[in-house]
C-alpha positions in Angstrom: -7.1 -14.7 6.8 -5.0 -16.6 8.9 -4.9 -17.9 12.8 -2.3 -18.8 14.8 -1.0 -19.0 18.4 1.5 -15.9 19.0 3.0 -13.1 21.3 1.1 -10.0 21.2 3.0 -6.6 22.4 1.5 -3.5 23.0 3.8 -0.1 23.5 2.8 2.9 25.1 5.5 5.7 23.9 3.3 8.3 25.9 1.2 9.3 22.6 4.0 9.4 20.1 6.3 11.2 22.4 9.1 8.2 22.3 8.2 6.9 25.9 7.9 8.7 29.5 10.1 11.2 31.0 11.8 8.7 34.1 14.5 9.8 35.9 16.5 8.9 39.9 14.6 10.0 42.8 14.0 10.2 46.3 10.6 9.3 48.0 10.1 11.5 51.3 13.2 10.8 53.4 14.2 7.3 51.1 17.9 6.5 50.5 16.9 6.7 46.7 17.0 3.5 44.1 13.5 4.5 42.9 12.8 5.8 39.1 9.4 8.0 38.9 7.6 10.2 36.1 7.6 13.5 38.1 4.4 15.5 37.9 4.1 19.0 39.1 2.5 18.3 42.0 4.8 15.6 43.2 6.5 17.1 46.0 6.6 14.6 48.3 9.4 12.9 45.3 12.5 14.2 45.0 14.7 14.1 41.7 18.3 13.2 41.8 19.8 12.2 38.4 18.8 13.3 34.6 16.2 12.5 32.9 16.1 9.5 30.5 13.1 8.2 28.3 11.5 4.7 28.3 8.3 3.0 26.9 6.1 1.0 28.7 5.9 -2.9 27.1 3.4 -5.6 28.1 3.6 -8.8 26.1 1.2 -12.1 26.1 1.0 -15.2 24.5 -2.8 -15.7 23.0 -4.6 -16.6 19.7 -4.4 -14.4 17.4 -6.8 -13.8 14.0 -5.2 -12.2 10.8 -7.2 -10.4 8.2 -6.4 -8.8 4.9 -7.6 -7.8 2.0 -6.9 -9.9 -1.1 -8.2 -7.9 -3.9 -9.6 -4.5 -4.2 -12.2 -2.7 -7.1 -9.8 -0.9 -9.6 -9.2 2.0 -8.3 -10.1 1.3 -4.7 -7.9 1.1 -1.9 -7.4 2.4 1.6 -3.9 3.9 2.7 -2.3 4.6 -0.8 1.3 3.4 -1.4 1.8 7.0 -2.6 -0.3 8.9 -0.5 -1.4 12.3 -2.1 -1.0 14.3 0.6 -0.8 13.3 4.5 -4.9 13.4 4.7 -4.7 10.4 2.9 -2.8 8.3 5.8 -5.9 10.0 8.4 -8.7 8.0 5.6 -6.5 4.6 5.4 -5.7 4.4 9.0 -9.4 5.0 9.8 -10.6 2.6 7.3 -8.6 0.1 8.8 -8.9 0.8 12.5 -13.0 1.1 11.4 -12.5 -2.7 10.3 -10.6 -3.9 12.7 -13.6 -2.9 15.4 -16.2 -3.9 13.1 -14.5 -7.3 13.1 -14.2 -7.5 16.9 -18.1 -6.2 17.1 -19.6 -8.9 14.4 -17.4 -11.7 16.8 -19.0 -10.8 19.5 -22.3 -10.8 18.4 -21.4 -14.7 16.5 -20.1 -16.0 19.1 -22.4 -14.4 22.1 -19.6 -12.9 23.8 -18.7 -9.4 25.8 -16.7 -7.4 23.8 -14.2 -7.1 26.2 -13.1 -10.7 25.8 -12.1 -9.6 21.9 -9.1 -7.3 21.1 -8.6 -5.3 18.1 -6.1 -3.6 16.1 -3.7 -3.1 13.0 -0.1 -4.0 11.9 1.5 -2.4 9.1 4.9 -3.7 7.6 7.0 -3.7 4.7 7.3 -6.5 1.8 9.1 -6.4 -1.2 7.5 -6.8 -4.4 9.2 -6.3 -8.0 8.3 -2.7 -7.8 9.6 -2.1 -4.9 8.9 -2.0 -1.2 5.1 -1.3 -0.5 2.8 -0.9 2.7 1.7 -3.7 3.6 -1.8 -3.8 6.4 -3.7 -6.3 8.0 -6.4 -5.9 10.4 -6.3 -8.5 13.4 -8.4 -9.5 16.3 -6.8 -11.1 19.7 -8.2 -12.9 22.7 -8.2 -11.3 25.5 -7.5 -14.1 27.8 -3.9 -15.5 28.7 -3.3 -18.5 26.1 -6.2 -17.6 24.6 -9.7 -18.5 24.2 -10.2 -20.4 21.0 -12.4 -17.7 20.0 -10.4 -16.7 17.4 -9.1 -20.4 16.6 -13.1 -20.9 15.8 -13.3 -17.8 13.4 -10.4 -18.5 11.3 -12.8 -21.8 10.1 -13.6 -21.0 6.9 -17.5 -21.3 7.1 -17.4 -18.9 10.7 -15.3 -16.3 8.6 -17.6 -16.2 5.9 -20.5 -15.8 8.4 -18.3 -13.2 9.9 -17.9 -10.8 7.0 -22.1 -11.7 6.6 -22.4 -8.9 9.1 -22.0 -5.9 6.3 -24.9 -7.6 4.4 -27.7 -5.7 5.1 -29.6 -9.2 4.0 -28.0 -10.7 7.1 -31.2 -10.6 9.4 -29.8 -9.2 12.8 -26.1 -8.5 11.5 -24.2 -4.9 12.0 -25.2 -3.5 8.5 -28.6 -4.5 9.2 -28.9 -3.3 12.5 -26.9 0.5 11.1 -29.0 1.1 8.2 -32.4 2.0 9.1 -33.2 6.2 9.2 -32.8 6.5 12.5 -29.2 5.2 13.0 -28.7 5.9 9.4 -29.5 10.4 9.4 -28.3 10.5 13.4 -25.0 8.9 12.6 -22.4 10.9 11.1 -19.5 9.1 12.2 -19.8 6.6 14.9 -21.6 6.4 17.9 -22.4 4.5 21.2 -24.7 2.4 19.0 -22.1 1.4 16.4 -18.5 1.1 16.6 -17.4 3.5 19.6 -16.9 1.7 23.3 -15.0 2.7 26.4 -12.4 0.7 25.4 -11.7 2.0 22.0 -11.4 5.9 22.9 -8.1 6.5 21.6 -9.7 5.8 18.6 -12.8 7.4 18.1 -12.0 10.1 16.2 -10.7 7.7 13.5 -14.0 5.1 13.6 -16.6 5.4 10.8 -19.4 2.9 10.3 -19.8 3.5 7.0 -16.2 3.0 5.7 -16.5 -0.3 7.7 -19.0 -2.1 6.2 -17.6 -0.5 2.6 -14.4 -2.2 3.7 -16.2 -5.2 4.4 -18.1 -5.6 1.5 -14.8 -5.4 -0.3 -13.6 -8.2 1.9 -16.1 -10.5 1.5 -16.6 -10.1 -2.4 -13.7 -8.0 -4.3 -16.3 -7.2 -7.4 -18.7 -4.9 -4.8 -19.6 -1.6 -5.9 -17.9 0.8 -3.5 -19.5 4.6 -4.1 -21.8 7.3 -2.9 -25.2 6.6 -4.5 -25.4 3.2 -4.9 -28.5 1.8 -3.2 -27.8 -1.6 -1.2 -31.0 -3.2 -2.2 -33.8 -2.2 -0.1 -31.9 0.3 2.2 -30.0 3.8 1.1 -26.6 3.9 0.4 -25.4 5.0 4.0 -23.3 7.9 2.3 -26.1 9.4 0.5 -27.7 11.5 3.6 -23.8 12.5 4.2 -23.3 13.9 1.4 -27.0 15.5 0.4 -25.0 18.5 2.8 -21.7 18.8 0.9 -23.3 21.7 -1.7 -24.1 23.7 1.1 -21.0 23.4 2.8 -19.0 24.0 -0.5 -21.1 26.7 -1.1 -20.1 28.9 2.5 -16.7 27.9 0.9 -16.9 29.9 -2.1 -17.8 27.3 -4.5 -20.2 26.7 -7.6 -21.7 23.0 -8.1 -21.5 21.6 -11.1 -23.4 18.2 -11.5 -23.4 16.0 -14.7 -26.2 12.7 -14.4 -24.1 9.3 -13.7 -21.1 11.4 -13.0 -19.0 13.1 -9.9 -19.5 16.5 -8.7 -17.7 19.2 -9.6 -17.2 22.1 -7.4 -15.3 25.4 -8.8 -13.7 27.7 -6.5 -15.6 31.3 -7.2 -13.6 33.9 -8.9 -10.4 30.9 -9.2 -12.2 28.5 -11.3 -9.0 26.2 -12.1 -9.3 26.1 -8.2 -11.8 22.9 -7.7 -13.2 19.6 -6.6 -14.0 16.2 -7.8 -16.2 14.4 -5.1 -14.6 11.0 -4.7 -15.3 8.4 -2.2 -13.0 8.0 0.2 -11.5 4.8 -0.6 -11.3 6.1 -4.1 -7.8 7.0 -5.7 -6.3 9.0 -8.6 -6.6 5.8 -10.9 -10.7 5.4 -10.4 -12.8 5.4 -13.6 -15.4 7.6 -12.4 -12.4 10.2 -11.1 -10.2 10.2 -14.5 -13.6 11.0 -16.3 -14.5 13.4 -13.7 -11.2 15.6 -14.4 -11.3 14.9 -18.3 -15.2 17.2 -17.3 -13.3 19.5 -15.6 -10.7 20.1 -18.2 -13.1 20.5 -20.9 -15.1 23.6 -18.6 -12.0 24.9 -17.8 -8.9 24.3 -19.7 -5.6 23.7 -17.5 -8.0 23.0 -14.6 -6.8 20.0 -12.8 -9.3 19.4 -9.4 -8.2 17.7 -6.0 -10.5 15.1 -5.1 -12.8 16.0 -2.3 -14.5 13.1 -0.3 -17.0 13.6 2.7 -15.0 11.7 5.7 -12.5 14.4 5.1 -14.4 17.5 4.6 -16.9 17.1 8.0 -13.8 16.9 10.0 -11.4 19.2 7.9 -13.2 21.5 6.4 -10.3 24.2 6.3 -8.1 22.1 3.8 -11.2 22.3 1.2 -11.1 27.0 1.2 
């Protein structure tokens, strides 16, 4: 965690499609010198030269908040270096996007703010290491204001931080986990919601948000050695993925597939009539190298020789459930 005074840019390529389609034109009668974006019902604008694409840029000087992750649970990480299969980018960028809002959200609330005066996001670069070049990601928060606030000055204090990340205790009386883990938030809530993470001004990214890979990402943050997985009570309250994934035999079931449950261990789903065709359940910042995965597989080998299962994790299959037939 780091803060510092910098220039923040945003670019708006049109949604990935390298930048807006400009081009010369004429406005009613106008000698020309104007450049537009012509829309199909623009007739009063006249085109006169090719087309040529540009994206938009704003840039501002403001305080800025750096977070990353120093140290992760063998076996847990978000956005794998090696990514399995391109489903695996969709689970790391949402469990960083999830805690880069859950960040700007537990600000607010510590420094008794409006949202709005918070901005949050993610950069992803490159570093060199001696194995070669890796992802690297880091969450941030921004003030919104011009030169910035000092809000974000304030939380890079040590003691502020750490009060900060206090938010995905559900001990913290009043903090985020505490106020997303009762039964009513907890069995209404499959995702995000008004109530959690989702606001008018992060849309874009609602799709993406998920309370409950926040606060796992969290927890991870503010103590390395937390226990990140599916059943795991957190004291008093109900590990939030447990009512999640109380549904995944049915739905594997419609899918064509057998449960097969071991105490202490993952589930194992085997594809009807293709049983080398199957399905560890993993959490879904879990990766090939987990404990609980490797013996998982060793289960599956031993029922079904030469049977090597995908791992299966429930952010995934609500949304996708297509890539799991």
């Amino acid at each position: 965690m780091r803060s510092f005074q910098g220039e923040v840019a945003a670019i708006n390529d049109n949604a990935g499609d390298g930048g807006f389609a400009f081009r010369a034109v004429k406005i009613d009668d106008s000698e020309g010198g104007a450049c537009a974006v012509i829309g199909d019902d623009d007739r009063r604008i006249k085109p006169t030269g090719d087309p040529f694409r540009i994206a938009l840029l704003s840039r501002r000087v403001t305080d800025v908040l750096l977070v990353e992750v120093g140290g992760w649970p063998k076996g847990v990480r978000p956005l794998a270096v090696s990514a399995r299969q391109k489903a695996d980018l969709v689970v790391g960028r949402a469990a960083w996007y999830s805690f880069a809002f859950f960040l700007r959200n537990a600000a607010a609330v510590l420094l008794d703010v409006d949202i709005n005066e918070l901005d949050a996001g993610v950069r992803t670069t490159f570093v060199d290491t001696p194995e070669g070049r890796v992802l690297d990601v880091q969450a941030f928060l921004t003030d919104r204001l011009e030169n910035g606030a000092g809000y974000c000055s304030w939380l890079s204090v040590p003691e502020n931080f750490r009060a900060l990340l206090d938010h995905s205790s559900v001990a913290c009386v009043d903090g985020l986990a505490e106020r997303w883990t009762p039964d009513d938030h907890l069995n209404e809530c499959t995702a995000s919601c008004n109530k959690c993470l989702r606001e008018f001004s992060n849309q874009p990214y609602h799709g993406l948000l998920d309370w409950r890979l926040a606060l796992d990402m969290v927890r991870v943050a503010a103590d390395p050695s937390a226990t990140v997985d599916l059943t795991t009570d957190w004291g008093a309250r109900t590990n939030p993925w447990k009512p999640i994934c109380a549904h995944i035999p049915a739905i594997m079931d419609k899918l064509g597939y057998d449960l097969e449950a071991a105490p202490g261990q993952s589930r194992l789903f085997f594809k009807r009539g293709e049983p080398k065709r199957a399905w560890v359940e993993d959490h879904p910042l879990w990766q090939e190298d987990h404990e609980l995965v490797q013996v998982a597989r060793d289960r599956a080998k031993t029922l079904v020789p030469g049977c090597v299962p995908g791992l299966l994790n429930p952010f995934l299959l609500l949304r996708r459930p297509a890539d799991f037939v």
